[in-house]
Backbone as a printed PyTorch tensor [residue, N CA C, xyz], in Angstrom:
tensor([[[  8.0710,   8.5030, -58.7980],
         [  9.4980,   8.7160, -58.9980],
         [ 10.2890,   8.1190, -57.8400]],

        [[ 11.6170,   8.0930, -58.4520],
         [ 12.6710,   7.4580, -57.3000],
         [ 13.2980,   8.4370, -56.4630]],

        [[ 13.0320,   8.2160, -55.1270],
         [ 13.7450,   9.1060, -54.4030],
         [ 15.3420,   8.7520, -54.0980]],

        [[ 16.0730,   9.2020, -53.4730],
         [ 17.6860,   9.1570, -52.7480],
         [ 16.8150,   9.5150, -51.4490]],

        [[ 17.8230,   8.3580, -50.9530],
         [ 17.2630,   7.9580, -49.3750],
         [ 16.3890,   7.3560, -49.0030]],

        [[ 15.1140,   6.6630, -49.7930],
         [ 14.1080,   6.2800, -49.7090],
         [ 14.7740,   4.6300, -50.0730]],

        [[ 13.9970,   4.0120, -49.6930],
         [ 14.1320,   2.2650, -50.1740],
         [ 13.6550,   2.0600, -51.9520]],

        [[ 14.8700,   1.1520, -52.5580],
         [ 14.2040,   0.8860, -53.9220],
         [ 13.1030,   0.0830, -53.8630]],

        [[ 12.3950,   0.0710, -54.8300],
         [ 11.0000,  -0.4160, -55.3080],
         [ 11.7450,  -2.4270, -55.6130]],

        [[ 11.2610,  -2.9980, -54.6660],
         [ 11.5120,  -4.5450, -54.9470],
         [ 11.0720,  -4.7720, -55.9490]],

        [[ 11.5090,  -5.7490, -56.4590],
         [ 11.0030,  -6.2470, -57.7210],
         [ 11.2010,  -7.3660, -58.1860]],

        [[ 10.7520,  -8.8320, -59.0940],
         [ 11.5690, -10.2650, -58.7760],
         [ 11.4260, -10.1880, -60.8310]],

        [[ 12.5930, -10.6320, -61.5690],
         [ 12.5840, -11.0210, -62.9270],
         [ 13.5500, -11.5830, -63.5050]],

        [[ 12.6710, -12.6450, -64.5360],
         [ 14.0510, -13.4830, -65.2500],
         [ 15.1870, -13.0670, -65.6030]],

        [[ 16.1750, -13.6400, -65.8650],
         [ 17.1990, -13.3500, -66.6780],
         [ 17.5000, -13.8680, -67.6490]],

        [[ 18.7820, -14.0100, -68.3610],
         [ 18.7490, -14.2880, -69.5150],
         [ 18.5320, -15.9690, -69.8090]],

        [[ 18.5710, -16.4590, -68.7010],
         [ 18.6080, -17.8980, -68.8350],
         [ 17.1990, -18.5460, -67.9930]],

        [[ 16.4070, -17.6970, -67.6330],
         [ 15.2420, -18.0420, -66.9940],
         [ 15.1140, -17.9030, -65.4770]],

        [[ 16.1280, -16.9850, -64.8840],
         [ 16.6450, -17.5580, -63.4700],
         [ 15.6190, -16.2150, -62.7990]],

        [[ 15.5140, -16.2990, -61.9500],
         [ 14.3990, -15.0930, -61.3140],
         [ 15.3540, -14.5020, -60.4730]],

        [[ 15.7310, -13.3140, -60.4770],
         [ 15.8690, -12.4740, -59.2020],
         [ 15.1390, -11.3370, -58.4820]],

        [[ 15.5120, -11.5130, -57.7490],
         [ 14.7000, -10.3100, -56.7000],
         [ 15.4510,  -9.3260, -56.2350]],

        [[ 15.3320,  -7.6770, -55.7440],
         [ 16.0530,  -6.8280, -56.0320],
         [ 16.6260,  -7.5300, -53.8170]],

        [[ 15.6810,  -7.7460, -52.9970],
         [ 16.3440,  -8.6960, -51.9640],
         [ 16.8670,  -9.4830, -52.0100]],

        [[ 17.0720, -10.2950, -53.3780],
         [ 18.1010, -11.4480, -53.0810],
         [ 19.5460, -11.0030, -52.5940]],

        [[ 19.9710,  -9.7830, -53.1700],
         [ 20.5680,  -8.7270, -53.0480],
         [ 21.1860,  -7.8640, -51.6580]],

        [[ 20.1420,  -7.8770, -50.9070],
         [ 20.4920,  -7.5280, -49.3380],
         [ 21.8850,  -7.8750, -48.9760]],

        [[ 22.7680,  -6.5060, -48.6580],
         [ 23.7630,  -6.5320, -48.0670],
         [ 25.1910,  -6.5830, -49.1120]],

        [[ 24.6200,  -6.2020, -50.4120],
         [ 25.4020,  -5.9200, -51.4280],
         [ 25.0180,  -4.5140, -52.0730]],

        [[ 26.0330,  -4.0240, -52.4630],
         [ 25.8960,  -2.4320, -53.4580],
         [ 25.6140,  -3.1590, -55.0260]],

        [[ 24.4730,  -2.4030, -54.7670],
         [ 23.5230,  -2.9740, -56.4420],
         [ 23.1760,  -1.8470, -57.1960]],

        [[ 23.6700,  -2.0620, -58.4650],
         [ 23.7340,  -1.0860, -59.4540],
         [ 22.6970,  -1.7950, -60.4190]],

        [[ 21.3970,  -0.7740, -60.5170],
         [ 20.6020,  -1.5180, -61.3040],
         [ 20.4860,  -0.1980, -62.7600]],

        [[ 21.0010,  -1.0890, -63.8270],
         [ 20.8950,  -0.0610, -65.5000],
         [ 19.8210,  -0.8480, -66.3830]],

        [[ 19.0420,   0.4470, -66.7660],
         [ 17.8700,   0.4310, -67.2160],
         [ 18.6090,   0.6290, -68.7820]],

        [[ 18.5760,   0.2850, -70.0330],
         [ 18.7340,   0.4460, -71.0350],
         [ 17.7340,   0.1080, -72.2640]],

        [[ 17.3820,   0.6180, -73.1670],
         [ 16.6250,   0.3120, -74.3540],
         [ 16.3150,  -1.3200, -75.1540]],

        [[ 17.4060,  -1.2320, -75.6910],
         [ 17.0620,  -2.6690, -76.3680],
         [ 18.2120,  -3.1750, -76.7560]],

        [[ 18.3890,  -4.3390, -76.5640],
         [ 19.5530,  -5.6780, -76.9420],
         [ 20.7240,  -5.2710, -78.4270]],

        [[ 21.0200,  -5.0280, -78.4020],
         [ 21.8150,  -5.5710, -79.7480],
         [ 22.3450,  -4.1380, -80.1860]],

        [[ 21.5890,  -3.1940, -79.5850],
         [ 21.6620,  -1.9490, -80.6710],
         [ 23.1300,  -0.8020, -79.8780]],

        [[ 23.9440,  -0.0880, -80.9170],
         [ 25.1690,   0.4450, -80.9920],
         [ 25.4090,   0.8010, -79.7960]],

        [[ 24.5270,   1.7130, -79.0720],
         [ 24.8190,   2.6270, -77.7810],
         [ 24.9820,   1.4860, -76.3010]],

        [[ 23.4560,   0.3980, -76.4980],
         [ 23.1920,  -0.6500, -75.5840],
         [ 24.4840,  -1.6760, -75.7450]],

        [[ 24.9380,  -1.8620, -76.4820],
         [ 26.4550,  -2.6250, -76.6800],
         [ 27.3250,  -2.2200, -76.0030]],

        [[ 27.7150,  -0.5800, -76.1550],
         [ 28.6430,  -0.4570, -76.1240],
         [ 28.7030,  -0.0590, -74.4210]],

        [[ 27.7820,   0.0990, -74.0600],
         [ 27.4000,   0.3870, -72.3670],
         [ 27.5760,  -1.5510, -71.8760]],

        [[ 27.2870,  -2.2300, -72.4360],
         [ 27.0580,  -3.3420, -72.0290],
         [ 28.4800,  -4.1010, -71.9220]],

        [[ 29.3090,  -3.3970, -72.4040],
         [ 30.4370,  -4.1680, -73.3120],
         [ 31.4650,  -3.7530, -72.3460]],

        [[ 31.8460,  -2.0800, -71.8450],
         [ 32.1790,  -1.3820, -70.7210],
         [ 31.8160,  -2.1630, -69.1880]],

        [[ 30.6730,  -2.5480, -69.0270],
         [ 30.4830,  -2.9280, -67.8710],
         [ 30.8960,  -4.4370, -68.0550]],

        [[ 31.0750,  -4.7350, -68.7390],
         [ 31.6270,  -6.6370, -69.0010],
         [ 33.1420,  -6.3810, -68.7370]],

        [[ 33.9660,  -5.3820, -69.5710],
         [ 35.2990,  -5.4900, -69.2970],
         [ 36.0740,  -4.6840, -68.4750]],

        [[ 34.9140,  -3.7270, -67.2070],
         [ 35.0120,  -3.3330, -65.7430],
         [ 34.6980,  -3.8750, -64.5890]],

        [[ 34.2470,  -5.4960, -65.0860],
         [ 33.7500,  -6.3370, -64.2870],
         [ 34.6200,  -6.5890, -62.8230]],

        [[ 35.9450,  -6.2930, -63.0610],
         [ 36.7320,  -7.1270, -62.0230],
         [ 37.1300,  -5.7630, -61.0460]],

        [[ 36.8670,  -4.3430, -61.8180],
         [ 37.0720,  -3.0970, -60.9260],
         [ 35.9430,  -3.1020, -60.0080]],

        [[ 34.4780,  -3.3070, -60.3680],
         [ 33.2720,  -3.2600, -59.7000],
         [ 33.1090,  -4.5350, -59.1300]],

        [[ 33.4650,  -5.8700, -59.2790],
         [ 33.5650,  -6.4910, -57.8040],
         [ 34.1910,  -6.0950, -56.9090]],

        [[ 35.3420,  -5.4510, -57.1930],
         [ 36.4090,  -5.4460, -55.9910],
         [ 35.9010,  -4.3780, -55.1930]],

        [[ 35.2070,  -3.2550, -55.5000],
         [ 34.3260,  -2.2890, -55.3190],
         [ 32.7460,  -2.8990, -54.4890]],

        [[ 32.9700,  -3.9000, -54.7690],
         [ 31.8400,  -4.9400, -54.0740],
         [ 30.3510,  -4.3190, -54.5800]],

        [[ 30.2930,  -4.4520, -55.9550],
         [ 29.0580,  -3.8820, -56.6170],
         [ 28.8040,  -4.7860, -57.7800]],

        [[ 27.0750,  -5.0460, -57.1640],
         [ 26.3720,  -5.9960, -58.1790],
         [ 25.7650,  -5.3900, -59.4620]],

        [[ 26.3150,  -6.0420, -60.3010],
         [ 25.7450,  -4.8060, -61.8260],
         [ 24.0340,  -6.2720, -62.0110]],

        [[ 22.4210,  -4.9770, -62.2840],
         [ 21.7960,  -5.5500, -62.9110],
         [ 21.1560,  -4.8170, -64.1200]],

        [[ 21.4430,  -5.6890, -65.4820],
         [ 20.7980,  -4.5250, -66.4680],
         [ 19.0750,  -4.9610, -66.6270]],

        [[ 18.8950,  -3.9540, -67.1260],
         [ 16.8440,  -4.2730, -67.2280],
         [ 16.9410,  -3.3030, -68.7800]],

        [[ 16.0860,  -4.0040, -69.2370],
         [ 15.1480,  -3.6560, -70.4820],
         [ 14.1860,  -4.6390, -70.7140]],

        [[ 13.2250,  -3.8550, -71.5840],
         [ 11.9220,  -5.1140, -72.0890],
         [ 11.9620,  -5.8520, -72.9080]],

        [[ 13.2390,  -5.8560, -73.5260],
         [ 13.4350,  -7.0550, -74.2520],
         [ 13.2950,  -8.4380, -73.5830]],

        [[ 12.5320,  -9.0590, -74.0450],
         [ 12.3580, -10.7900, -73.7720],
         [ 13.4880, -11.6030, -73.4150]],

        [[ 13.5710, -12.7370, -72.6930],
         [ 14.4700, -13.6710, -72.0030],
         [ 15.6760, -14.0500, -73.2700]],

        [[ 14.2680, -14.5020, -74.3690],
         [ 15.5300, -14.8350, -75.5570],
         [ 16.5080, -13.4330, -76.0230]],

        [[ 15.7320, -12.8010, -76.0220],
         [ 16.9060, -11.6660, -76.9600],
         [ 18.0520, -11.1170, -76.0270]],

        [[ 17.8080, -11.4550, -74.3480],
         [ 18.3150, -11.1440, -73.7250],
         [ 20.0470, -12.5620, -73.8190]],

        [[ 18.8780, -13.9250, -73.8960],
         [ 20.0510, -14.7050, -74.4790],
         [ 21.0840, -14.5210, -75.2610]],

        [[ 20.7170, -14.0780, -76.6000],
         [ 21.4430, -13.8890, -77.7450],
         [ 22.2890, -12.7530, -77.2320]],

        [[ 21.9460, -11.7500, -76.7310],
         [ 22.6130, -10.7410, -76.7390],
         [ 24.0290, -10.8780, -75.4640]],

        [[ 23.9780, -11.7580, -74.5430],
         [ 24.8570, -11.6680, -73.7120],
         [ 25.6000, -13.2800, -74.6520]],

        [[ 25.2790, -13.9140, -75.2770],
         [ 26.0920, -14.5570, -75.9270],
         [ 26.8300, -14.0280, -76.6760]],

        [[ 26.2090, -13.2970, -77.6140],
         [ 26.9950, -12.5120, -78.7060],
         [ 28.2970, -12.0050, -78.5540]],

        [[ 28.3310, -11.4890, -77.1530],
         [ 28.6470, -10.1040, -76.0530],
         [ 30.0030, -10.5340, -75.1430]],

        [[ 29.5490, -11.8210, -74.6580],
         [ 30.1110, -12.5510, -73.9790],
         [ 29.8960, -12.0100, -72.4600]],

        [[ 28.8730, -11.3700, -72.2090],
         [ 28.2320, -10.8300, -71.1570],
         [ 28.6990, -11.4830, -69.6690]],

        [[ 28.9680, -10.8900, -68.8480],
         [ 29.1280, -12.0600, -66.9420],
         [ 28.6190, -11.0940, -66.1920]],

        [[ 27.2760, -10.9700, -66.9560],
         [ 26.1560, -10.4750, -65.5090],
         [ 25.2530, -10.4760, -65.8760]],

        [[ 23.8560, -10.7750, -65.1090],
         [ 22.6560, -11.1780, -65.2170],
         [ 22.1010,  -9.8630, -66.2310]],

        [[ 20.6940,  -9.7330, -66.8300],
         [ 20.2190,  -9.1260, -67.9970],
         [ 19.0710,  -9.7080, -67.2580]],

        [[ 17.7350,  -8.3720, -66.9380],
         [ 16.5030,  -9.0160, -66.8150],
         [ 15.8070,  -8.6990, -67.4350]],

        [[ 14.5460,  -9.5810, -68.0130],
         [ 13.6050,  -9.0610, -69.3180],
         [ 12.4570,  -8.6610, -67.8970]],

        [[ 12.1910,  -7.1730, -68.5790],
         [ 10.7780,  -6.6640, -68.2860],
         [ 10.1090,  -6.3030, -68.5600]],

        [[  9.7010,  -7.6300, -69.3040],
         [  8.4570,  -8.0780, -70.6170],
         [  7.1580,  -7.1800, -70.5530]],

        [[  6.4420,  -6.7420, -69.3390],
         [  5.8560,  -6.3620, -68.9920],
         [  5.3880,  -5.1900, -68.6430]],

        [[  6.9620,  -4.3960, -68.4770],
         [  6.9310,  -3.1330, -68.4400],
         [  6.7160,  -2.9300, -66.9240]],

        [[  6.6380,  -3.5870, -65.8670],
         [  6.3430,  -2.7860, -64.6600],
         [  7.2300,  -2.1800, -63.9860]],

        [[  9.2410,  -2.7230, -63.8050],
         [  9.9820,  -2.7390, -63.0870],
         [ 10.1720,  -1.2880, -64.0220]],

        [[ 10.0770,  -0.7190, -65.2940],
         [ 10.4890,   0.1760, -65.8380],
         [  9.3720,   1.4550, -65.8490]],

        [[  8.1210,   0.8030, -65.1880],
         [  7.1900,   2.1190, -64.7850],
         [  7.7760,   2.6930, -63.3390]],

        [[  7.7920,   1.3420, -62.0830],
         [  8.1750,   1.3630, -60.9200],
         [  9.0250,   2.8040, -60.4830]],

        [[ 10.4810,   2.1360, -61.7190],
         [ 11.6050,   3.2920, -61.6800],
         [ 11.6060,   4.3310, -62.1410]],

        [[ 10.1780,   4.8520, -63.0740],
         [ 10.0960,   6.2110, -63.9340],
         [ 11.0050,   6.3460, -65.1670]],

        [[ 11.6230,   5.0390, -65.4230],
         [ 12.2240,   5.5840, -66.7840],
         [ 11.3640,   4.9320, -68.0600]],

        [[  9.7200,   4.4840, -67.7670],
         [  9.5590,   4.4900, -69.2840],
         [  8.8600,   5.7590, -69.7920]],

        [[  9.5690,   6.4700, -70.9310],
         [  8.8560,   7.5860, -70.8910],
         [  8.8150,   7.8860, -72.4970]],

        [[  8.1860,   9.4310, -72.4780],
         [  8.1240,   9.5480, -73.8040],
         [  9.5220,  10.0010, -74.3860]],

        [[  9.7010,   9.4920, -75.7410],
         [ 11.4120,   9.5370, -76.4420],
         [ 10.5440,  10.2680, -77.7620]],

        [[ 11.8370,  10.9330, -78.5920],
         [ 11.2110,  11.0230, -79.9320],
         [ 12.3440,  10.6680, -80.9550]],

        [[ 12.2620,  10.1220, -81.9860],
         [ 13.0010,  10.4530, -83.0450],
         [ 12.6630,  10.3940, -84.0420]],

        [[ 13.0470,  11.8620, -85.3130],
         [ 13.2960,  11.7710, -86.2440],
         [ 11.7140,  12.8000, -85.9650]],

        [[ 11.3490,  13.3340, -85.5600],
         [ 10.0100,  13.7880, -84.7670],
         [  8.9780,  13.2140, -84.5740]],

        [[  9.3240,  11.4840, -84.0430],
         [  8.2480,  10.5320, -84.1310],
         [  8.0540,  10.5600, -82.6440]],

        [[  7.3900,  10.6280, -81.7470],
         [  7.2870,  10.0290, -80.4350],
         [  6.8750,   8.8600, -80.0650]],

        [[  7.9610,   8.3760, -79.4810],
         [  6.8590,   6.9560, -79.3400],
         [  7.1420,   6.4690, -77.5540]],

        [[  7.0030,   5.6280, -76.6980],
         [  7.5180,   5.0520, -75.9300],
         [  8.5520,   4.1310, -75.5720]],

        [[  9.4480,   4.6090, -74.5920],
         [ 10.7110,   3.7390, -74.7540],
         [ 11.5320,   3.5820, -73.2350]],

        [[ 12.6910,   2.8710, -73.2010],
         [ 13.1740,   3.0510, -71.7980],
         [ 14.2740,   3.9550, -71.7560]],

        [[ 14.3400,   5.1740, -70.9130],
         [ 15.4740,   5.7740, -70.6400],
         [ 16.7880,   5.2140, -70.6480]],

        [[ 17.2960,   5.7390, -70.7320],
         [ 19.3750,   5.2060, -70.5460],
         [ 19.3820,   5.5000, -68.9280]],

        [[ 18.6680,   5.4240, -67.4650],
         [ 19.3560,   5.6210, -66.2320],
         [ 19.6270,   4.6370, -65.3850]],

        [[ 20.3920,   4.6680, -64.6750],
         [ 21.0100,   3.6820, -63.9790],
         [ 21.3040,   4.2630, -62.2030]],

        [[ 20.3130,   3.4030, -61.2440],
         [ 20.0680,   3.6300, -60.1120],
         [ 21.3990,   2.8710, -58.8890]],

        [[ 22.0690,   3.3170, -57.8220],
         [ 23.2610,   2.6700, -57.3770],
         [ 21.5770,   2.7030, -55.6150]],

        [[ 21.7960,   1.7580, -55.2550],
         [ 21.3610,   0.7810, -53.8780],
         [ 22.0300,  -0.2950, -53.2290]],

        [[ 22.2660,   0.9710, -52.1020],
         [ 23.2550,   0.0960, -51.0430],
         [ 23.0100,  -1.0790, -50.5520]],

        [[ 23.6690,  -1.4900, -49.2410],
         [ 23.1840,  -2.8200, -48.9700],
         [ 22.0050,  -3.0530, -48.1110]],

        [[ 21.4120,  -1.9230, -47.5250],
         [ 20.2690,  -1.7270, -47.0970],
         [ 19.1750,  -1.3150, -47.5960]],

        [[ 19.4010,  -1.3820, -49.2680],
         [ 17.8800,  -1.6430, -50.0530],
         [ 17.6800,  -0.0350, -50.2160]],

        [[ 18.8630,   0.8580, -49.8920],
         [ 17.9700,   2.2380, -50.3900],
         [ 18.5780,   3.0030, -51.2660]],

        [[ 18.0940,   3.8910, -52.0300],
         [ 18.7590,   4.4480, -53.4690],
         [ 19.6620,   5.4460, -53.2180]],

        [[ 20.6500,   5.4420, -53.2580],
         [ 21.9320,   6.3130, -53.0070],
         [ 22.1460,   7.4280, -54.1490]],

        [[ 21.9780,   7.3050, -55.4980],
         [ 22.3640,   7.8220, -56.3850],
         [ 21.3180,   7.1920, -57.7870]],

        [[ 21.0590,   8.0450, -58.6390],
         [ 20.3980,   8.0760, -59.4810],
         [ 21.2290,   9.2000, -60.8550]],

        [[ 20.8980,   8.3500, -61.9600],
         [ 22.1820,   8.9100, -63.1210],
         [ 21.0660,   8.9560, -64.3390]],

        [[ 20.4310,   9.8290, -64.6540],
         [ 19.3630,  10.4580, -65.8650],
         [ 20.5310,  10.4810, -66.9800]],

        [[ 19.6390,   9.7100, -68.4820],
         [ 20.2390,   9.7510, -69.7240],
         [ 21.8740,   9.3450, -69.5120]],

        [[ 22.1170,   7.9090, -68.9330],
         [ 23.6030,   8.2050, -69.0350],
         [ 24.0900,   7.6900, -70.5180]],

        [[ 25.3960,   8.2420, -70.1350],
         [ 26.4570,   8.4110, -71.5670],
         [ 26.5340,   6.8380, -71.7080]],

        [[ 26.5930,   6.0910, -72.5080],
         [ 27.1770,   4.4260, -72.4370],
         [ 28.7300,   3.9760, -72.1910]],

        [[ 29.3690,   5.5660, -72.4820],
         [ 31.0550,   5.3830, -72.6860],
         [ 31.4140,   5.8320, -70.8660]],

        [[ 30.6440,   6.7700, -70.4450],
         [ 30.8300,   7.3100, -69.4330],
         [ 30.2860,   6.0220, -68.2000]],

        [[ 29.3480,   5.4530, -68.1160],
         [ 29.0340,   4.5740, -67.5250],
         [ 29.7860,   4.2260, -66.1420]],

        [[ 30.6490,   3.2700, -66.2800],
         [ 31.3670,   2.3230, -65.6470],
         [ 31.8100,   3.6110, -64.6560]],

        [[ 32.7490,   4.4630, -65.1660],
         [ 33.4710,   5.7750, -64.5760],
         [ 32.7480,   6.0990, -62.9340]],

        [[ 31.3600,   6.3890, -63.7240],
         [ 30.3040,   7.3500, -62.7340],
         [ 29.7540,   6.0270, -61.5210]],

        [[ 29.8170,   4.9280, -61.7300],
         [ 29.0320,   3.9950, -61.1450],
         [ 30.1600,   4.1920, -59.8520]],

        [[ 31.9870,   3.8930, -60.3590],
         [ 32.6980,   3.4620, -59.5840],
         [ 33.0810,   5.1500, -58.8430]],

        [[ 32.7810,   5.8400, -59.0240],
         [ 33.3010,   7.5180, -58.4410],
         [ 31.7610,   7.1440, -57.3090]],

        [[ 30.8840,   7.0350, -58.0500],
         [ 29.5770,   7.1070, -56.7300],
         [ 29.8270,   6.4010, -55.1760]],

        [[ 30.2200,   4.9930, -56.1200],
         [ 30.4420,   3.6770, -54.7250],
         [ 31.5550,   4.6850, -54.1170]],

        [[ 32.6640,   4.7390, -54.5960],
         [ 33.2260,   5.3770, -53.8190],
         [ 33.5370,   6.5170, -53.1690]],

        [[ 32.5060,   7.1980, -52.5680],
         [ 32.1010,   8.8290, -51.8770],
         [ 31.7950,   8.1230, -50.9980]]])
């Protein structure tokens, strides 16, 4: 699990266009990293869509938005096209950056269980350590809680 106060778990992955980042490329910026489910779908939109048209409150706030799910590079394409997205999307095809952080876990619906990625979203200062941690967030509430955190 992720602690507050402890250093985030580094990590380096594509984005939507193939570009690699690393959670150090980052050093010396407030980095907001959101973990979300999958591309395209009602809730992941509408969280995605909030942080696209709060874009210019959270620079000025001097905060780097990165979203993660395991959706693949392409779907990650389509979906910030669709979207009209202006921030990186990393596929973690692999599943590790979403074990790392503890949000892949068990989900159920409809009383099916299956495996999936949490809705949380981790805020890391510019010294690489986790300030704040946000379990199951709301997609509407989002943006709100990111910019009340940075600023405490």
């Amino acid at each position: 699990m992720i602690e507050l106060g402890k250093p985030a778990p580094e990590f380096t992955l594509p984005d939507q266009d193939g570009k690699q980042h690393s959670l150090s490329d980052y050093r010396g910026k407030t980095v907001v990293i959101y973990f979300y489910p999958k591309d395209m779908t009602p809730g992941c939109t509408v969280q995605a869509e909030g942080i696209r048209d709060s874009m210019n409150e959270l620079t000025d706030a001097g905060i780097q938005v990165l979203g993660i799910s395991t959706d693949p590079v392409e779907s990650h394409k389509k979906f910030v096209a669709k979207h009209d997205l202006n921030f990186p999307l990393l596929a973690d095809s692999e599943k590790t950056v979403v074990e790392q952080y503890g949000v892949w876990v068990e989900k159920s619906m409809f009383g099916k269980k299956y495996m999936g990625t949490q809705r949380d979203s981790f805020v890391i200062n510019a010294d690489g350590v986790v300030t704040h941690h946000f379990k199951k967030v709301k997609p509407k509430e989002h943006v709100a809680k990111i910019l009340k955190a940075v600023a405490e």
